[in-house]
N, C-alpha and C positions, 0 to 999 in steps of 0.2 A: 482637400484637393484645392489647389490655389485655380482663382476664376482666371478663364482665359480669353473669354470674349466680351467681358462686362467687368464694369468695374463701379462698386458698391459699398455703402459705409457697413460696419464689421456686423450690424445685429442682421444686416439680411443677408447675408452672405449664405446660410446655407440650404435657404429659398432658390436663391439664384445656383447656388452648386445644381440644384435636382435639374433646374429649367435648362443649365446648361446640356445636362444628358438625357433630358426628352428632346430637346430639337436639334440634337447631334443623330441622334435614333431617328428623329425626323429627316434630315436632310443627308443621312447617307440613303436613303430610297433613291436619291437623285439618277436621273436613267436620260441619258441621252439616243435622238433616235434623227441625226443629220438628214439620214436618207427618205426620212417623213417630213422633212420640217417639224420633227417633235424634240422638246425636251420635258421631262414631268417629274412629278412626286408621289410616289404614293398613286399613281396614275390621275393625277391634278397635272392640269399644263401650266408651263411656265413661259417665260419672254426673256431675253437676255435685250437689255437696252442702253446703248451709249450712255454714260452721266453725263456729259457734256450736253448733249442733245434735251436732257428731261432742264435744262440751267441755263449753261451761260448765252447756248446758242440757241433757247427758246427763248430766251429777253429778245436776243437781235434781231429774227424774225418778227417778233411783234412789233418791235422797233419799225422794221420796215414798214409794218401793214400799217401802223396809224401816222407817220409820214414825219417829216424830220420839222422838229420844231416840239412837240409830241410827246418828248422820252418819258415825261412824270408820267405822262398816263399810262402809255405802252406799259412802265416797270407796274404801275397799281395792278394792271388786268394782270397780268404775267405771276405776279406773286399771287393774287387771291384766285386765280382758277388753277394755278399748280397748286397748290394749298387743298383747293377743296376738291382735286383728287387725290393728293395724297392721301388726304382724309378720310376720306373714301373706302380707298385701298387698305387702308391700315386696320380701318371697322373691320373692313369685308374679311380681310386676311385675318384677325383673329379669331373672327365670329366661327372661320371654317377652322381653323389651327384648335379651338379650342373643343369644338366639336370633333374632331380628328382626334385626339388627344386626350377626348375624356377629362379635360379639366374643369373644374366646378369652384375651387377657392378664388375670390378677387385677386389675391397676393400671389397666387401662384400664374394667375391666366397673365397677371401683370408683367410679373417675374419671364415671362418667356418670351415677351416683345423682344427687348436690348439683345439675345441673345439670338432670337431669330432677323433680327435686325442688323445684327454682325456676320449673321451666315448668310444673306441675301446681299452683302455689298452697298447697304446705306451708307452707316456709318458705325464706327466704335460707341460705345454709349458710357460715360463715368457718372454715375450718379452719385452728386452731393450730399454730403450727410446732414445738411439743412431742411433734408425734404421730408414730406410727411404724407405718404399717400394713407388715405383714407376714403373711405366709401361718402363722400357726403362735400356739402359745400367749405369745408376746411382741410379738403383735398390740394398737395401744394407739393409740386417734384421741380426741382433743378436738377438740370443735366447740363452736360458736355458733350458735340460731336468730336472726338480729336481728331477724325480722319474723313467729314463730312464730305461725300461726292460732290455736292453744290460749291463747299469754297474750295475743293480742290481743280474743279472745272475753272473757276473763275480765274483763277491764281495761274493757274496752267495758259490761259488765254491773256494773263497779263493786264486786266480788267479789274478796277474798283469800282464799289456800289458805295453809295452816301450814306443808303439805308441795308440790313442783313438779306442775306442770301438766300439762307437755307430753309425755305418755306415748306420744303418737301419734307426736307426731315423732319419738319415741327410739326406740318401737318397729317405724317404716319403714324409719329409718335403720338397724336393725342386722342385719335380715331384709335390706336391699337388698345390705350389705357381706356376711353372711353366705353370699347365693347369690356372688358374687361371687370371694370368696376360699375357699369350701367346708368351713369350718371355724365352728362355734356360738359366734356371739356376740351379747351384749346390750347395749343401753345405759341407762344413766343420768345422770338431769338431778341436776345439784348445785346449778342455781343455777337460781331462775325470775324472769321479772320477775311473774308475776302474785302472786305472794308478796313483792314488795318489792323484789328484787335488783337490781342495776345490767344482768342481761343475762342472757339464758337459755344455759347451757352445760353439756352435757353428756360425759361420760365413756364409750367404749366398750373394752369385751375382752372375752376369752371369758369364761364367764360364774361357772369357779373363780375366776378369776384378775379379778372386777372390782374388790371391795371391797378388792382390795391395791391395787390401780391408784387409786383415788380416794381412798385414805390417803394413797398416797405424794404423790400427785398437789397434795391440799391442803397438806400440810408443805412443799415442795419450790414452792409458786405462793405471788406475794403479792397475790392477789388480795385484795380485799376479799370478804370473806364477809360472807354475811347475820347480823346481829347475835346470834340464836340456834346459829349456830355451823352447819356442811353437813350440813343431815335432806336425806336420799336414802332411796327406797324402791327393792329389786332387787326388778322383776317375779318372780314366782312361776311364770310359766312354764316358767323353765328348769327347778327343783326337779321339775317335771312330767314335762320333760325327763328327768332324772337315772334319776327314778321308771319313765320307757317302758324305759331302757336297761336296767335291770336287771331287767326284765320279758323284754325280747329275751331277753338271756342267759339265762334261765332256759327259753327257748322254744329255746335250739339244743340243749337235750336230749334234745326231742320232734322235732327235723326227721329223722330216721331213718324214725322211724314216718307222720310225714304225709306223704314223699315215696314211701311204698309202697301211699300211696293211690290210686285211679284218678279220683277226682273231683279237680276243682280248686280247691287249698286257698291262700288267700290270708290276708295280714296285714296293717294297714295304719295309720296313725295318722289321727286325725280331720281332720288338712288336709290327705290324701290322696297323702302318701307311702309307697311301698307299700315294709314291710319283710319281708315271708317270703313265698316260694312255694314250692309243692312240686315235685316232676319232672314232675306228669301236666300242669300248669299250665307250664310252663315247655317241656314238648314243644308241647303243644298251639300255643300264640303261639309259639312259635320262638325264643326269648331262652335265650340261654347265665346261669350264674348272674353272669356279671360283669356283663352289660349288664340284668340287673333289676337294680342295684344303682342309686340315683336312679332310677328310674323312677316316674310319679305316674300315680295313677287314671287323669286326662284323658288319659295316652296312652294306654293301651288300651282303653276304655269309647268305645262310638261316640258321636258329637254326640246324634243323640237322642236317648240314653239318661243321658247326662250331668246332664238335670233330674231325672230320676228317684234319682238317686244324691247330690245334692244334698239332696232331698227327706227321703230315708232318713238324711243325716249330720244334719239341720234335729230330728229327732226324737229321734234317738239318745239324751236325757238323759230321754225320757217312755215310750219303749219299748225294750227291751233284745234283742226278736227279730223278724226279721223272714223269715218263710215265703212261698214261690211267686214270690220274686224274678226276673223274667226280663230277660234283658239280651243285647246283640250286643260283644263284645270286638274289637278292631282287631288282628289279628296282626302279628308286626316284616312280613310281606312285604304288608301289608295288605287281605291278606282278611280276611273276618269269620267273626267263631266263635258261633252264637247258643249262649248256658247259660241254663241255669235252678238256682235253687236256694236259698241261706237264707244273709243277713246275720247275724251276731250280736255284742253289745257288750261290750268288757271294761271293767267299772266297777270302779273305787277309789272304795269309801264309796258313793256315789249320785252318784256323776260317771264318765260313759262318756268312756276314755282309750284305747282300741284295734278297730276291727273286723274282724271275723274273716269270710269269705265261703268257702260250700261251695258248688261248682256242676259239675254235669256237663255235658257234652257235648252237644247237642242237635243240631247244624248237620243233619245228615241228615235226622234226623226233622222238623225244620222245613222242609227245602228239600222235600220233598214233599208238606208238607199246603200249602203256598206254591204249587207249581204246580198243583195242585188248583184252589184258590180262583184263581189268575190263568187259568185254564182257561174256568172257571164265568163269572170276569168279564169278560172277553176276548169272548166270546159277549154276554154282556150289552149292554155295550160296542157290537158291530156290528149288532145289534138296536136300540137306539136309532137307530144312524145309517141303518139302514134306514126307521124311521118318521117321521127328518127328510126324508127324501128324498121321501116319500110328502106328507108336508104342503106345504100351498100357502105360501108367500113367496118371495123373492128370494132370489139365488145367493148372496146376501151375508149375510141372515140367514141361511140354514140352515148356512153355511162356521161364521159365529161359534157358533152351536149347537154343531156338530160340533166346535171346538176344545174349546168347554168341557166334552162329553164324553169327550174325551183327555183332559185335564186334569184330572179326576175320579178317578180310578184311583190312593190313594197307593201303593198295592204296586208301583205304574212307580220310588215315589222319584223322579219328574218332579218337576221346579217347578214353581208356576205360572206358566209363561211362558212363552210361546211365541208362533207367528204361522203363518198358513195363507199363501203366495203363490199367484196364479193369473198365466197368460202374458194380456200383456196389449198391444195396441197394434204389439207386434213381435213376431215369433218367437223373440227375443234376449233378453227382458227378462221379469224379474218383477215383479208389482206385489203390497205390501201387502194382503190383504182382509176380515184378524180380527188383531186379538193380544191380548194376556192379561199385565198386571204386567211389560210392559218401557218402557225409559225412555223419555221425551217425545224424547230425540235421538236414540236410537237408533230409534224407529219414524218421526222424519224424516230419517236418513241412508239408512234402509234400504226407505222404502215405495216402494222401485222402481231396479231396480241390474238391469245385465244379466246374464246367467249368464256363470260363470265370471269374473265381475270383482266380483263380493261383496264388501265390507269382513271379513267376517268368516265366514262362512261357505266358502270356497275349494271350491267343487262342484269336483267330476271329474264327467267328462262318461261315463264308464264306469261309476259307481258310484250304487247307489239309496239307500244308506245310508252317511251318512262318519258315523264316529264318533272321537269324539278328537279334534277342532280345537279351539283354543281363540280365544276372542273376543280379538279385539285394539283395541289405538286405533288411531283410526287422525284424518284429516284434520278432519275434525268435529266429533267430538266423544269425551269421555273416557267410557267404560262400567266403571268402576273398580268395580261392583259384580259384576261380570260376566266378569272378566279370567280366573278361573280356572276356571269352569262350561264344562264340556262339553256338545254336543248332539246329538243325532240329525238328521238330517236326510233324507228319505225324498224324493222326484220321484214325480209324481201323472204316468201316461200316460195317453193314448188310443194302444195298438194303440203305435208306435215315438215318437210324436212326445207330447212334453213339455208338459202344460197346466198344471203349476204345482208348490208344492212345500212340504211340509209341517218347520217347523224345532221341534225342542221342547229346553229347555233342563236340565240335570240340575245334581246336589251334586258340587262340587268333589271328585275321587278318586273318583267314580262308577264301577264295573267295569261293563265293555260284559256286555252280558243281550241272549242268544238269543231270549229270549224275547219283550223290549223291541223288538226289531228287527223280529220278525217280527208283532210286534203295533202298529207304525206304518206296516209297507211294507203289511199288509191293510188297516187305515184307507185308506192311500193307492189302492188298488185299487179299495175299497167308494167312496171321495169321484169317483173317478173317472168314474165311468158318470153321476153324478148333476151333475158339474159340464158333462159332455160336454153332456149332454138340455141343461140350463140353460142353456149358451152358445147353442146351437143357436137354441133360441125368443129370446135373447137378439138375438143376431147379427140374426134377421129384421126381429125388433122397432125395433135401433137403425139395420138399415138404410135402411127407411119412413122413420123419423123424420129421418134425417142427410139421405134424398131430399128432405122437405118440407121442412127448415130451408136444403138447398142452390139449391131454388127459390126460397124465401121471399128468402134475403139476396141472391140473385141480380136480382127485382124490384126488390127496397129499391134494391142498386147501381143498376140503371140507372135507375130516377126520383130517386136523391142525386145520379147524373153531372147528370142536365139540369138540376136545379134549381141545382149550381153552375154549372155553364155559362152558366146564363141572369143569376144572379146576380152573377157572374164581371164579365159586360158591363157592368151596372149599376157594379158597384162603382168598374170602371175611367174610366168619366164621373166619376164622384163624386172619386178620388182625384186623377184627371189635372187636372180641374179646377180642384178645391180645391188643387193643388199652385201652377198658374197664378195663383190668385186671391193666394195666397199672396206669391209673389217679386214681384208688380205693385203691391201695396196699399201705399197709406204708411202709413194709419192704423194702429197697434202693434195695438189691440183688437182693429180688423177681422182684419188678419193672425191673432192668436191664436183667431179664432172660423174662419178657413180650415184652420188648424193644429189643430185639434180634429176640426174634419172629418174631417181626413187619419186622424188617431190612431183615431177611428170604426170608420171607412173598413178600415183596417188589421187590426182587431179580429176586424172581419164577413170578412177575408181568411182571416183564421186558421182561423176555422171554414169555411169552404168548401174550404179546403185537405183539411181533415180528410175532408171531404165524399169530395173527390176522391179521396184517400187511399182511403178504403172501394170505393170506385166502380171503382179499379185505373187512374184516370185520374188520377194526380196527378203535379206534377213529376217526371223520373224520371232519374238517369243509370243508366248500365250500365255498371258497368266492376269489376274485379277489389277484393276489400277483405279485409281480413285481421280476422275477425270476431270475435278474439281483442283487439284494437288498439280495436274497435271497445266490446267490454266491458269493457275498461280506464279507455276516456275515461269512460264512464258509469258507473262505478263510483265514478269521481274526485267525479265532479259527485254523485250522488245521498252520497257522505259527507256533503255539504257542508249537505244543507238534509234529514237524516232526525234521526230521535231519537237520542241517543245510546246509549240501553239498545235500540237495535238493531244487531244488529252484523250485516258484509254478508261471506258467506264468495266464494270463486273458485275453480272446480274447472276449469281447462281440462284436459280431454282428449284434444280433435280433435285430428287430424293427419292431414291438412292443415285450416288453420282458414279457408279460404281462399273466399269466393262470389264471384257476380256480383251488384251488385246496387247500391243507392244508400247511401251511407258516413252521408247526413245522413236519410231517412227508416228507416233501420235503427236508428240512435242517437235517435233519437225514438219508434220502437217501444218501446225498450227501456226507455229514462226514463219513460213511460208504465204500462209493467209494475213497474217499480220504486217509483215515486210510488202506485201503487195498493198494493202491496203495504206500504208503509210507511201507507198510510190503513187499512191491515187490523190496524196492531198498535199500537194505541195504547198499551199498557202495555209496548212493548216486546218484542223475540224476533227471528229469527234470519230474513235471508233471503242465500237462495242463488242464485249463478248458475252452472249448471253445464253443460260443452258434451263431447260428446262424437261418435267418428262410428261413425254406422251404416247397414247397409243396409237399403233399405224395397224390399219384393217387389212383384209385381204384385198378388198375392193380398189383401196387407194396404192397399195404394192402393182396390183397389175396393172393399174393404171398407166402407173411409172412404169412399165417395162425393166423393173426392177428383180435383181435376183436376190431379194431378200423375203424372209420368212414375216410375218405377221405378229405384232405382239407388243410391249412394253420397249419404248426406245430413249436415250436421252438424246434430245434434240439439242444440237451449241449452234448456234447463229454467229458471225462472225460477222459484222456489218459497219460499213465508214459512211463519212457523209463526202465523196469523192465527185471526180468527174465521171464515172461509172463507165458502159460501155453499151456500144450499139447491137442490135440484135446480129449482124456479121460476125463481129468478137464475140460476141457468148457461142457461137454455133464450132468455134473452134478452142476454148480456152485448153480443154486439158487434153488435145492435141499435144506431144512429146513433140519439143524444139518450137512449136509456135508462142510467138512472144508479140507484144506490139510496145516494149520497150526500143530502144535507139540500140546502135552495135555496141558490143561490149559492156551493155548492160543488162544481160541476163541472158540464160542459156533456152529457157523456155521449156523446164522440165519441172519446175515448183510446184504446178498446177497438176499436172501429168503425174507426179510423184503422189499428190494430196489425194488424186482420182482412186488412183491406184494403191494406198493405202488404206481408203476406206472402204475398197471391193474386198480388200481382204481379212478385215475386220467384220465383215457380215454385214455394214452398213451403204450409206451408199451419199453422196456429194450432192447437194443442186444450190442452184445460182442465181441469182434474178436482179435486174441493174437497168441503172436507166441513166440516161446521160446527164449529167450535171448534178445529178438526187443524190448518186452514192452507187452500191452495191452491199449485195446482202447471199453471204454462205451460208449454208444448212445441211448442217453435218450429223448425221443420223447411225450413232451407236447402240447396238444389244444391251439390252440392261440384264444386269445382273447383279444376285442378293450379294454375292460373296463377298469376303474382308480384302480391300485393299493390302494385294502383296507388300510387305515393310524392303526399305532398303536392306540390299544384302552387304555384307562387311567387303570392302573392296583392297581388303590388305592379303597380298600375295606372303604366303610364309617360302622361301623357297628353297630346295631340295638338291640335294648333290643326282646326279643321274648318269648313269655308265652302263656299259656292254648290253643293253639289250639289242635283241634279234627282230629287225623291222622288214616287215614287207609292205612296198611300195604297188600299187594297182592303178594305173591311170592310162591310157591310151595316147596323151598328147607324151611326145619325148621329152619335150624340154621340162615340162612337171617330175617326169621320172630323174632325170638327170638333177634338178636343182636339192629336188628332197632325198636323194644319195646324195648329195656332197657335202649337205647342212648335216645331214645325222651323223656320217662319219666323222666329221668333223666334230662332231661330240663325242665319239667313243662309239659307236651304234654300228652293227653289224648289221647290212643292209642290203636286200634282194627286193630285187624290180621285175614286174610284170605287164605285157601291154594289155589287155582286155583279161576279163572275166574268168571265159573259158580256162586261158594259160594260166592264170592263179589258181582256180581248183584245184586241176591238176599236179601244180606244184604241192598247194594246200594238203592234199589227200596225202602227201609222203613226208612231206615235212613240218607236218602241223605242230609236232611235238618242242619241234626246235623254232620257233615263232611267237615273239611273246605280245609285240603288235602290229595290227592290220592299217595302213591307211589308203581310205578304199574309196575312189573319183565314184560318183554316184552313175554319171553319164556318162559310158562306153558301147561300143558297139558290143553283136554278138550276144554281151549277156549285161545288165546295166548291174549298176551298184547294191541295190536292193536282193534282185534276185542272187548277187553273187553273195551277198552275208548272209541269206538262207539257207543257203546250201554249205558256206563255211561252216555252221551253226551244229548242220548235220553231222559234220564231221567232227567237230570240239563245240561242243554246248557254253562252254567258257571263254572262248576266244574275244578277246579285246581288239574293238573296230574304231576308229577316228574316220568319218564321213569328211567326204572333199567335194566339192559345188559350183559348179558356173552359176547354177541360181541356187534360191532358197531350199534346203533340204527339210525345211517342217515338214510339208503336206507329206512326204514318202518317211519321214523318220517318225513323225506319229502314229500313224499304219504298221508299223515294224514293230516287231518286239524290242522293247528297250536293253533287256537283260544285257550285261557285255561292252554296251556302243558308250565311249568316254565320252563322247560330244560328235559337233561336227567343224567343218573350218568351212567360209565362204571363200571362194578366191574374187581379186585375189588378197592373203593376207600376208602379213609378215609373217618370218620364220623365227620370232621368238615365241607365237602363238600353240607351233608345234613343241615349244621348250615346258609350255606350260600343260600341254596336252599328256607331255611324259612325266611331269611333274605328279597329273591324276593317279597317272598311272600306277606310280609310286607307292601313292597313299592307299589305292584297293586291292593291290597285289599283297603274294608274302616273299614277292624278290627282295632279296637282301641287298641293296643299293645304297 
């Protein structure tokens, strides 16, 4: 693999291959987060910063500040304090990189500089094959910047220096080799381009040993040198350097006497490498004198005490002392240790080059006035929640109250984040009903997961408080902010049984607190009684309402059955006709204005369908389907025509995924849910289908005002992250014709149809949305063991058909008239009757001459059913084709089947009756 961000002589090349694919692995974590002001790694924050700004136009501000006349000095200060932060940064960055990374060889921690140095925007790095890195003082790298930020600033602004530029580069680069190989080294530029040179290169080693390396270096290279011959400046910081060590030294004369100190006595240098501690300091944290040795501030100084000590080094050159210091230390087994006590600075001249820190011991004395105060507030705390409980609103507002009152409390060390669940719909299940600063996916994987099948939270069904789990990914979605946060989790009772469940989130390394524990399982006690009363008025309240709305759609159905029915009959004159008018006409025109008809015709089918569909009288078959098979097909289809910035997840979990029910009005439920859901996100977001099985009691059936039996169900969720809807719109959705689409975008029967096809599958629809969150369906199917019906073979073999004897039975004329003129026109000798009664009577004398019946279900006088009963009586053999304004299952399953070839819905076309005599064909022993 040819290198592509480093460039290296051939023996190390396949060093740098690997370094190149750990910090590519490294820096694709890259995560931007605008809307925070975050950008991070790995959840490490980053800075994005002008090059210009860290260079040409930090020379000219110094410029200004020491005043014109000045410039030498101003470039000295400007180059050695960029330098020895670069320096800095460069330690610091690999010390963490390499600890991130698990690197442990010198050559390899080395090897990943140039290349995380090319992915951060420094600079390109070509390393000389003259260089010789080694662990020791004959340690010696030449490099090249060719694309250094500093002389491309400079070059950009049109600016030459006398002396080189890029102090920043020299000084990351020698801070990143120097954690690496554990030995002080510095570098320096001999050649810049912003000064003229042909290429910016630098020299490094340790930092006695540079100025012989860059002598020998120039005698021994035929480079071209810059005309005035190689001016190089050595950073000043090492001299600094030189200056702390023999300041050390002079301090392990006194470490006798500071180690018989009891307070803890620390040393430290300003970029918070800690060089001395005493015995009482070194009991206290638990570190042997070997393992302080590399040891930094940020390991034992807790995260939020970290700014504060920042704060203190930020000042260090303006204030020399610093009293009533308080602070928490992280011991090696990571408890904490609170002290208190006094910073103070060792300055050279009027520049602070060491801090000194005295502190004693506190943890006792604080861990008591601490449970004091969480005592005091603790009580506070459920005094609130008693006065939410007293005030008037919803179960919903006062939960979110009541979180944000948890949440209030920092001596929890809680985040803020959390969520209240209450049981909801099942005795299995928890639902979302407050949360606080968690992610938009995570409060949609999670606003409704059964117990004990949590993505992330893992109840025990014995435990009221799990502490210590940690958040995982899982199918959905990634919580990468989240991954190492621990949480409380408490279960809200009434008396044995589970009403919901409170989760609160903590700081990474968070120690479990007695205290924390018993001051969320009391929340949870206190929420209890309140959420109990609330469901209770709740429950009566939605049960009225779910009674009125289950009469209300129950009317609606039966005035949408009759009105298709009636509409049904009409249609079928219209299409049957216009189908006739059609194949007879010569004229092309004419044809296409009968052919318009038909398409009409067709239209006004579709919505009556839908009609029926709601009404529970729509076409129907019954037979076994594997509803897994069936969200697959529709999943296929809704890819095809949604946005693309919506992406569609599939969570099957049933087993068995198996109903009874109609394969082609199921998959049109579904598309229906899916198509609305894709009209709900137009900028885009995330819908889910997700199926699972569960039991529904009797308890939770009556509840729901539901007319479904009790037992094993599979549950499909269908859920977007949308603009949802207000509680007005859910009170009307499956309303027949209400829509709160714009005109001509939708008829308002999708919903109405979806209602109505799961009444008559035995299961039953519910809804629950919320404005801007999304919406969420829950579609509740019979399970059943049996085998998923196979496709049947859809190749029509077909059949010559002539002279049989039809009798016609329908009450509307125009039916009677169009199905005589279709048969005879096939050869079919054909007698018409208006109702029931007049076909018996025909039937009783010339049953013998009748070879088949096609008999309207719905007539006056005597209906459809009864009239094939009594045909039956008469010829036990007799052959029936069933005709329907609605669905004819419910009355043809009841029937004896013996005889009936099918049935036809109207209205249909009349090559359906071609294929009906085609059966006929094949069960007879007419000779045809």
């Amino acid at each position: 693999m040819k290198l592509s961000t480093v460039s290296v002589p051939t023996e190390f090349e396949p060093v740098f291959e690997n370094a190149e694919k750990l910090v590519r692995t490294f820096f694709a974590k890259l995560r931007r987060a605008p809307e925070r002001g975050t950008i991070d790694i790995d959840g490490e924050r980053y800075i994005l910063v002008r090059a210009a700004s860290l260079s040409v136009e930090f020379f000219k501000t110094v410029e200004r500040l020491f005043g014109s006349g000045n410039e030498k000095d101003a470039h000295e200060f400007s180059r050695n304090i960029l330098f020895d932060i670069a320096h800095s940064i460069g330690k610091a960055d690999a010390m963490r990189f390499h600890k991130q990374m698990n690197l442990r060889d010198p050559l390899e921690m080395l090897s990943a500089g140039p290349v995380h140095f090319a992915h951060s925007g420094w600079a390109f790095v070509d390393i000389l094959p003259e260089s010789s890195p080694s662990p020791d003082d004959d340690f010696f790298i030449v490099f090249d910047h060719p694309y250094s930020f500093e002389a491309h600033a400079w070059k950009e602004a049109e600016r030459k220096s006398d002396l080189p530029v890029c102090v920043m580069n020299a000084g990351y680069s020698s801070g990143w080799c120097e954690a690496s190989f554990g030995i002080r080294l510095v570098s320096a530029e001999i050649q810049c381009q912003a000064r003229g040179d042909c290429c910016c290169r630098f020299v490094m080693a340790p930092p006695h040993r540079i100025e012989e390396r860059i002598e020998m270096y120039v005698a021994e290279s035929k480079t071209c040198f810059h005309k005035q011959g190689v001016e190089y400046e050595i950073p000043n910081l090492f001299a600094r350097k030189r200056s702390e060590d023999a300041l050390m030294e002079s301090e392990t004369n006194l470490r006798d006497v500071i180690d018989s100190a009891s307070d803890l006595i620390m040393s430290a240098t300003l970029d918070g490498e800690i060089l001395l501690v005493n015995k009482a300091w070194r009991d206290t944290l638990g570190y042997s004198v070997e393992e302080t040795r590399g040891l930094h501030l940020l390991d034992i100084i807790c995260p939020e005490c970290q700014k504060q000590f920042r704060e203190i080094l930020t000042c260090a050159q303006e204030k020399a002392n610093f009293s009533n210091v308080e602070a928490n230390f992280v011991a090696r087994d990571g408890s904490r240790i609170s002290v208190e006590g006094s910073v103070a600075f060792k300055f050279e001249g009027d520049k602070a080059v060491l801090m000194r820190c005295f502190f004693r011991n506190v943890t006792e004395r604080k861990w008591s006035e601490r449970m004091l105060r969480r005592s005091l507030q603790s009580q506070l705390a459920l005094n609130e929640l008693l006065e939410i409980s007293l005030d008037p609103g919803t179960l919903e507002e006062q939960i979110a109250r009541a979180l944000d009152v948890i949440l209030s409390y920092p001596w929890m060390r809680f985040l803020p984040k959390g969520a209240i669940f209450l049981v909801e719909d099942s005795p299995e299940e928890f639902v979302m009903k407050a949360s606080r600063g968690l992610p938009a996916q995570f409060v949609g994987a999670c606003s409704r997961f059964s117990i004990r099948k949590c993505h992330c939270f893992d109840l025990e069904s014995g435990r009221q408080v799990a502490y210590g789990k940690y958040v995982e990914e899982c199918d959905a979605f990634s919580a990468s902010k989240m991954e190492n946060q621990g949480h409380y989790c408490a279960l809200i009772k009434s008396g044995a049984k589970v009403i919901g469940m409170i989760a609160i989130f903590l700081d990474a390394g968070h120690e479990r607190q007695h205290s924390e524990e018993l001051f969320i399982e009391t929340v949870a006690h206190s929420l209890s009684g309140l959420i109990e009363h609330k469901l209770t008025e709740q429950k009566a309240k939605d049960s009225e309402t779910r009674m009125n709305v289950a009469e209300k759609m129950a009317a609606i159905g039966q005035l949408a059955g009759g009105v298709a029915h009636d509409f049904n009959n009409q249609l079928q004159g219209i299409m049957g006709l216009a189908e006739i008018l059609e194949s007879r006409l010569e004229d092309p025109s004419l044809r296409n204005f009968a052919s318009k008809i038909l398409q009409g015709a067709s239209r006004s089918s579709d919505l009556t369908n839908r009609l029926l569909a709601f009404a529970k009288r729509g076409k129907f078959l019954s037979e076994p389907v594997d509803l897994h098979g069936i969200l697959g097909e529709t999943v296929d289809l809704l890819k095809r025509c949604v946005d693309k910035r919506i992406s569609i997840v599939r969570r099957e979990r049933a087993s068995p995924s198996t109903t009874i029910g109609d394969p082609t009005q199921l998959q049109n439920a579904l598309l229906n849910l899916g198509l609305n859901a894709r009209d709900a996100m137009p900028c885009g977001g995330c819908l889910t289908f997700q199926t699972e099985s569960i039991h529904l009691s009797e308890e939770w059936c009556g509840e729901q005002i539901l007319e479904m039996k009790p037992g094993n169900f599979i549950r499909l969720d269908v859920f977007d992250t949308g603009i949802g809807m207000d509680e007005q719109t859910l009170r009307h959705i499956f309303e027949p014709f209400f829509t709160t689409k714009g005109d001509g975008k939708g008829t308002g029967m999708g919903l109405a149809a979806v209602y109505g096809t799961m009444k008559q599958h035995g299961g039953c629809v519910l809804v629950a949305s919320e404005v801007n969150r999304g919406t969420r369906f829950s579609l509740f199917f019979p399970e059943t063991d049996a085998p998923a019906k196979q496709k049947p073979d859809t190749k029509v073999i077909a059949r010559r058909v002539s002279a049989l004897r039809v009798l016609v039975v329908d009450d509307e004329e125009v039916i009677r008239l169009l199905l005589s003129e279709y048969l005879k026109s096939l050869g079919n000798i054909v007698t018409t009757c208006a109702d029931g009664m007049e076909a018996l009577e025909h039937f009783k004398v010339k049953y013998r001459e009748i070879d088949l019946v096609i008999l309207d279900m719905s007539m006056p006088r005597m209906n459809g059913r009864d009239t094939y009963l009594k045909f039956r009586e008469v010829d036990p053999n007799v052959k029936v084709v069933f005709v329907t304004g609605y669905s004819a299952e419910a009355e043809v399953r009841n029937t004896a089947s013996e005889g009936i070839l099918g049935f036809l819905q109207k209205p249909f076309q009349l090559a359906e009756i071609g294929k009906m005599l085609d059966k006929l064909s094949a069960v007879t022993s007419y000779n045809i």
